[in-house]
C-alpha angles and dihedrals in degrees: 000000000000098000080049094057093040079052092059098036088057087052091049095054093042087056082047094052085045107060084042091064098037094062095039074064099059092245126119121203101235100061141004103223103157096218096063083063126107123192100211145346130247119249125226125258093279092187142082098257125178141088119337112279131247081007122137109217128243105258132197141155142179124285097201136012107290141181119221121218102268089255095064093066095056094048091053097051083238115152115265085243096069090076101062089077150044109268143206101220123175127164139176122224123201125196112238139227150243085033105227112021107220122210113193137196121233108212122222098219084054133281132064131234128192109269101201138329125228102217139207096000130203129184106197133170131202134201121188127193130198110220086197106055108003092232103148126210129183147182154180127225120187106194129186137145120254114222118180113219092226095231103075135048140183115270113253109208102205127195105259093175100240112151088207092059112053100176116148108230123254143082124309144223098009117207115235120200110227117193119187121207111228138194128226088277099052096251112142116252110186128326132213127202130201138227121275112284132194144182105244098174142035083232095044097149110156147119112293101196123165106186113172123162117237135182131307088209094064099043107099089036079065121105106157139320140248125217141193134181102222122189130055119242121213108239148205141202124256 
């Protein structure tokens, strides 16, 4: 009897391995439609990425009460408000590493190829001041330039009709970019993560910016930033 029950529960674990691996490998087992099949999955960021160590950020600020082209407060996640007035702004800008942060695509049938580069990073901070009022806003941007690899996409998951298989389209899991403001000892201060992001296609090339405001309280306590790029999309090949 027990040999029996260790029989089934075998059985049981080797279904379970199965349907693991059949869905890794982009199949489902209750149909083979091949465009509900992905080729590989994404890896997470496996470095150390951030601002440059040991590196003292480019400062500047205002010498006079300014006003900044409308844009500019949008980019920088800054309240509407703050362009009813002049303004004090000042911001420190690090260099980043590794440059350029590499993401890569681990492919079921074996081998791996780079998915796409962020390129030519920057980390800034901005703190606006009000000379008004005093009201104090401030914000953090990280930019970069996207550049697809050319050999790997997003996974695109399209409708195929089948009553058995009830999957909205679109593209999963999507890959969000979290940053974590840190102080001159490393401890984490506050983090901000972005919206889900995908390749959508093999000559993806354009500006990759995260701008989120943050507390006034917290900017001069702040001496660098840490990011990571968390959840595996599925990919395919160009």
């Amino acid at each position: 009897m027990k040999n029996f029950e260790f029989g089934r529960e075998f059985q049981q674990l080797e279904s379970r391995i199965e349907s693991l691996e059949a869905h890794l490998n982009g199949h489902n087992g209750h149909n083979g439609h091949e465009r509900y099949r992905h080729a590989g999955v994404s890896e997470k960021t496996d470095v150390a990425a951030g601002v440059l160590t040991n590196s003292k950020p480019q400062f500047w600020r205002a010498e006079q009460p300014m006003q900044l082209p409308p844009l500019f407060y949008r980019v920088l996640g800054m309240p509407e408000r703050s362009m009813q007035f002049d303004i004090m702004p000042e911001s420190k800008t690090w260099m980043c590493q590794p440059e350029p942060l590499v993401l890569t695509v681990n492919w079921f049938a074996g081998g791996s190829d780079v998915f796409y580069q962020l390129q030519d990073q920057t980390f800034s901070i901005m703190r606006i001041t009000d000379p008004n009022t005093g009201h104090i806003d401030c914000s953090a941007t990280y930019a970069a330039r996207l550049v697809a690899s050319g050999k790997a996409k997003s996974h695109y998951f399209a409708p195929t009709g089948d009553p058995n298989y009830q999957q909205d389209p679109g593209y999963y899991t999507l890959s969000q970019f979290k940053i974590t403001l840190r102080n001159a000892q490393g401890a984490p201060l506050t983090s901000y993560t972005s919206r889900g992001y995908y390749i959508n296609s093999c000559q993806d090339n354009y500006d990759f910016i995260q701008s989120w405001p943050f507390s006034a309280g917290i900017y001069d306590l702040i001496n660098g930033a840490t990011w990571e790029i968390i959840g595996a999309q599925t990919v395919d090949h160009c």
